[in-house]
C-alpha positions as CSV (number, residue, x, y, z in Angstrom):
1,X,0.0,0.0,0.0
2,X,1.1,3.6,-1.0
3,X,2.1,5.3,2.3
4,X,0.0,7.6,3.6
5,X,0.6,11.3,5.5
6,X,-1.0,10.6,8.8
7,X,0.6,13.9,10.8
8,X,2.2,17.1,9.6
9,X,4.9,18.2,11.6
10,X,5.1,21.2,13.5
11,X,7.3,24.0,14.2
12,X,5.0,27.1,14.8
13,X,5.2,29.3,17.7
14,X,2.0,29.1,20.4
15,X,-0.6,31.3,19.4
16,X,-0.8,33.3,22.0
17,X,2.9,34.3,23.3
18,X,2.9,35.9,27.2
19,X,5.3,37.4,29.5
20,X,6.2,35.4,32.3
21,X,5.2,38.2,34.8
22,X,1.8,38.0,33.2
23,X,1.5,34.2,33.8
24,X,2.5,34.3,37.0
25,X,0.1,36.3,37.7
26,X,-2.8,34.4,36.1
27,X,-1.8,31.3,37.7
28,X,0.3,29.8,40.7
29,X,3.5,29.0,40.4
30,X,2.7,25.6,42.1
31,X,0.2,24.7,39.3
32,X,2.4,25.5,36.1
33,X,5.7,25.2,38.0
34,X,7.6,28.0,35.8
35,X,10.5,29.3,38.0
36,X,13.8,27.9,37.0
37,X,15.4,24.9,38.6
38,X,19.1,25.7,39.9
39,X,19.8,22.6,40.3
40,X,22.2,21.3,37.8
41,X,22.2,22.6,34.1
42,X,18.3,25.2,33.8
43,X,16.6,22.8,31.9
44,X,12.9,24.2,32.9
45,X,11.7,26.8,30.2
46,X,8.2,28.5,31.2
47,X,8.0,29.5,27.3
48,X,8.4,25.5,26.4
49,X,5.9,24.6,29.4
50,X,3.2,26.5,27.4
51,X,4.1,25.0,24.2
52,X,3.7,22.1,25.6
53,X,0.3,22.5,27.1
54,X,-0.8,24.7,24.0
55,X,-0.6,21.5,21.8
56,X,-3.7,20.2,23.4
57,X,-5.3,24.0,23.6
58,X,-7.7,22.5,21.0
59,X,-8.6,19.3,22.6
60,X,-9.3,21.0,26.1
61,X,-11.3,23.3,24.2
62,X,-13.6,21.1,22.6
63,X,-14.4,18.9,25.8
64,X,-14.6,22.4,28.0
65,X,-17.9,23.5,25.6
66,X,-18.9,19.5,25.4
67,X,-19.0,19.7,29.3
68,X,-20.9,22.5,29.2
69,X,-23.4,22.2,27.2
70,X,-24.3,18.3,28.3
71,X,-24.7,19.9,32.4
72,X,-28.0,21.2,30.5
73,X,-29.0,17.4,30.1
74,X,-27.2,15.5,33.0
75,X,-24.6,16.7,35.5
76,X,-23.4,13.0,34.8
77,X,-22.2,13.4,31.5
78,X,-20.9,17.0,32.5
79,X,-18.7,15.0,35.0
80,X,-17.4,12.7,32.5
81,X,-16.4,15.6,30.0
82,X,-13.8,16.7,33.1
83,X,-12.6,13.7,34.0
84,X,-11.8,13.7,30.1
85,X,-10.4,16.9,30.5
86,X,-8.0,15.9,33.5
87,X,-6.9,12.8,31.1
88,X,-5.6,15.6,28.7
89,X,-3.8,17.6,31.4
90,X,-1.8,14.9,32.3
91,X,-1.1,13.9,29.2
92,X,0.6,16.8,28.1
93,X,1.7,17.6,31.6
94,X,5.7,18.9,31.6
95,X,7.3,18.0,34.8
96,X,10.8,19.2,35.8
97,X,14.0,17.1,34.9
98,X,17.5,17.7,36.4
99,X,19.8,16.8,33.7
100,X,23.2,14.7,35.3
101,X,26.0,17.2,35.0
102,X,28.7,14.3,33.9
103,X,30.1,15.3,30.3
104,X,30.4,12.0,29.4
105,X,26.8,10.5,29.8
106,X,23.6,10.2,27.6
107,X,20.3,11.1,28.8
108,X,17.4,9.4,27.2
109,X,15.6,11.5,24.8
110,X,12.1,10.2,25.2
111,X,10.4,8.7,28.8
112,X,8.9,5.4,28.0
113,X,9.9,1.4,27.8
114,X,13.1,0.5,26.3
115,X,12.4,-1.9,23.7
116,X,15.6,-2.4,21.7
117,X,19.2,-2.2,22.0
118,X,20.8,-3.4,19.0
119,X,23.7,-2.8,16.5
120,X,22.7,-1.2,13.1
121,X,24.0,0.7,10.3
122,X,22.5,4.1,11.0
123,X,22.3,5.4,6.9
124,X,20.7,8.6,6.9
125,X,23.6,10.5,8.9
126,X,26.3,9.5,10.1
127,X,26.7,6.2,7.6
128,X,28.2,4.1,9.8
129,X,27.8,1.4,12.2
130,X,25.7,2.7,15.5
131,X,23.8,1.2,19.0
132,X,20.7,1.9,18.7
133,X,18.1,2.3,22.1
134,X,14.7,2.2,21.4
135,X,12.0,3.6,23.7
136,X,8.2,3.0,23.7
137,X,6.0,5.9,24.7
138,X,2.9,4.7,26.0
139,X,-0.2,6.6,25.9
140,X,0.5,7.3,29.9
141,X,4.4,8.3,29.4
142,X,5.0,12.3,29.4
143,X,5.8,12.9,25.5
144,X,7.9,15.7,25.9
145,X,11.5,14.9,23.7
146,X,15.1,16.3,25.5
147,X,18.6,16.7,24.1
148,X,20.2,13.2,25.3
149,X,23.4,15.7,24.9
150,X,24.8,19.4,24.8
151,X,25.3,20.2,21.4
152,X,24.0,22.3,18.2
153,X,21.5,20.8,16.3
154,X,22.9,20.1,12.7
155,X,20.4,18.1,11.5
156,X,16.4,17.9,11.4
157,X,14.5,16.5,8.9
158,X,11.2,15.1,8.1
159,X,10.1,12.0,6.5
160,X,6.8,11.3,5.6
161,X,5.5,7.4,6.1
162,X,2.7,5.4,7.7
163,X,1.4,5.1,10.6
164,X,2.2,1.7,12.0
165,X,2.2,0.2,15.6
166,X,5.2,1.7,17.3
167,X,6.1,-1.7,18.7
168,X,6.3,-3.5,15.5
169,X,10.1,-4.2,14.0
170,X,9.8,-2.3,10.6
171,X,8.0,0.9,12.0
172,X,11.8,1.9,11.7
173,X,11.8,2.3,8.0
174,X,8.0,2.8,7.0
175,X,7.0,5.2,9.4
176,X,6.3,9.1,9.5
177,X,9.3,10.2,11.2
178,X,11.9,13.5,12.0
179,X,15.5,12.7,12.5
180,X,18.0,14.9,14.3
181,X,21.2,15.1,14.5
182,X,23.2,16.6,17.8
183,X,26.5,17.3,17.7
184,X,29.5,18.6,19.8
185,X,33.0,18.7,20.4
186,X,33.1,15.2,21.4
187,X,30.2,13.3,19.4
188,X,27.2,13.1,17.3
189,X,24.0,11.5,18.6
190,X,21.5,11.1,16.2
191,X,17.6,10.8,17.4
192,X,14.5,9.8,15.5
193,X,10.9,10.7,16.5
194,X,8.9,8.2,15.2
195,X,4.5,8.0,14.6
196,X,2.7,5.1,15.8
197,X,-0.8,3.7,15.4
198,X,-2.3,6.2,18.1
199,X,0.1,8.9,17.4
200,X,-0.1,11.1,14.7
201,X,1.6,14.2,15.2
202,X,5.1,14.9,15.5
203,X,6.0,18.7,17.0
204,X,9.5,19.9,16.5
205,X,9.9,23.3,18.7
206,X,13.8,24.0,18.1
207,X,15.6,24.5,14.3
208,X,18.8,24.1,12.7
209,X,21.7,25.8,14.5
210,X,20.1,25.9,18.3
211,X,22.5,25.3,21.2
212,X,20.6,23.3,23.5
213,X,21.9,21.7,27.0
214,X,21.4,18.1,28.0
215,X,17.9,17.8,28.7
216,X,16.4,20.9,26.8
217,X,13.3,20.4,25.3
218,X,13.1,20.4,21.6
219,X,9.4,18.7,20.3
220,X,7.3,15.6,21.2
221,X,5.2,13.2,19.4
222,X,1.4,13.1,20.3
223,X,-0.7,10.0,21.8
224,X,2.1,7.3,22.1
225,X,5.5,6.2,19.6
226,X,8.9,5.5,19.7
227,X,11.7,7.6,19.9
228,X,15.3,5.8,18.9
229,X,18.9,7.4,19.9
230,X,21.7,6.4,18.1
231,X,24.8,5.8,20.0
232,X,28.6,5.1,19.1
233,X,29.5,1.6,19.2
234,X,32.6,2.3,21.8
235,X,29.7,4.0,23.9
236,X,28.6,2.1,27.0
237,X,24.6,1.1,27.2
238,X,23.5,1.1,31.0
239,X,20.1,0.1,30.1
240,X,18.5,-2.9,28.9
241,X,15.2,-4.2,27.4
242,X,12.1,-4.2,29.5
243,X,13.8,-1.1,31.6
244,X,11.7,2.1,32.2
245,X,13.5,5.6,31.4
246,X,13.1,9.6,32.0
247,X,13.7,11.9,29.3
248,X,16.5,14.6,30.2
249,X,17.7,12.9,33.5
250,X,17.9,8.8,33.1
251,X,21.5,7.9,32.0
252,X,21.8,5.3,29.0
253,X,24.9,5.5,28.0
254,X,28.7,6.6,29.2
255,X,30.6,8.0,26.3
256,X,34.2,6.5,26.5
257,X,37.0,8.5,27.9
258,X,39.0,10.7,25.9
């Protein structure tokens, strides 16, 4: 079958764009959490925490007037419209992440299940032979995608496929994806966002040049995927199948010494 488009990617600004003074303001700190965390490399944007909850703006939308309207026929179904609602907060909730400080380790770029660790000739970048760590999102995993290193990004690029079940061994190749590619003085570590069955939508919020630090936010991938990093073969995996991981702050690999 022809592949199909089933997600455009996305790297458009929110709507609406705020000053922090204004947001603080409008809501507690303790809800949206936007103050900095001094702890180990600022990894906590306030501007990224709104893009990140701006991607279900719509969704939360369309169940707020749902809910409303239906308290007009049952409080019941009123009820089940916010529970709904709460689903969608957490979601595309954001929490903090304190990225390890080590210049030699690798943060996982995606929370979920790992699901693969295997040698394989990575061809779209670096043409050579990689490791590559697979991780499972899950529906219920935060879907928020960090730098695994710091580094410039020299490399982002969009690939249009199918939508097949994240799980399955070939989603690799066929489906919708964005590779990037981040590299410093030391290494490049490529990372692909891939679609799934459920997921549809890949965001990309940073561009071709940034600086980002280990464990800076730079898009997500809506309603469950798979998320791959690429890793030099004289790097050391710490993980293995079946183990869960945190984006920005779980260490999968040590880089070797130099």
């Amino acid at each position: 079958m022809p592949a199909r488009d089933c997600g455009k990617e996305s790297n458009k600004p929110p709507d609406i764009v705020v000053s922090r003074q204004f947001v603080n303001l409008a809501f507690s700190r303790s809800f949206l959490k936007l103050d900095r965390v001094s702890a180990g490399p600022e990894i906590v944007d306030p501007i990224m925490r709104l893009q990140t909850l701006a991607e279900g703006s719509l969704i939360l939308a369309i169940l707020a007037l749902l809910g409303i309207a239906s308290w007009w026929l049952t409080a019941w179904l009123s009820l089940f419209f916010l529970l709904l609602i709460f689903c969608v907060l957490a979601f595309f909730r954001d929490p903090d992440r304190v990225a390890p400080v080590d210049p030699n380790s690798v943060v996982a770029a995606a929370d979920g299940t790992v699901t693969e660790i295997s040698e394989v000739e990575e061809t779209e970048i670096l043409k050579v032979k990689t490791r590559r760590v697979g991780i499972f999102l899950s529906i219920f995993d935060v879907h928020t995608n960090r730098a695994p290193i710091d580094g410039r990004i020299i490399y982002r690029e969009h690939r249009q496929g199918l939508c097949l079940d994240a799980r399955r061994s070939d989603c690799s190749q066929k489906n919708e994806a964005m590779t990037w590619a981040f590299e410093n003085s030391r290494v490049t570590i490529v990372v692909r966002q891939l679609t799934g069955a459920i997921a549809r939508r890949i965001v990309a919020w940073s561009r071709l040049g940034d600086e980002l630090k280990k464990g800076d936010r730079f898009g997500m991938i809506r309603f469950g995927s798979r998320t791959e990093i690429y890793l030099p073969l004289t790097a050391t995996v710490l993980v293995k199948v079946g183990d869960h991981v945190s984006a920005g702050s779980t260490i999968i690999a040590r880089l070797s010494e130099q």
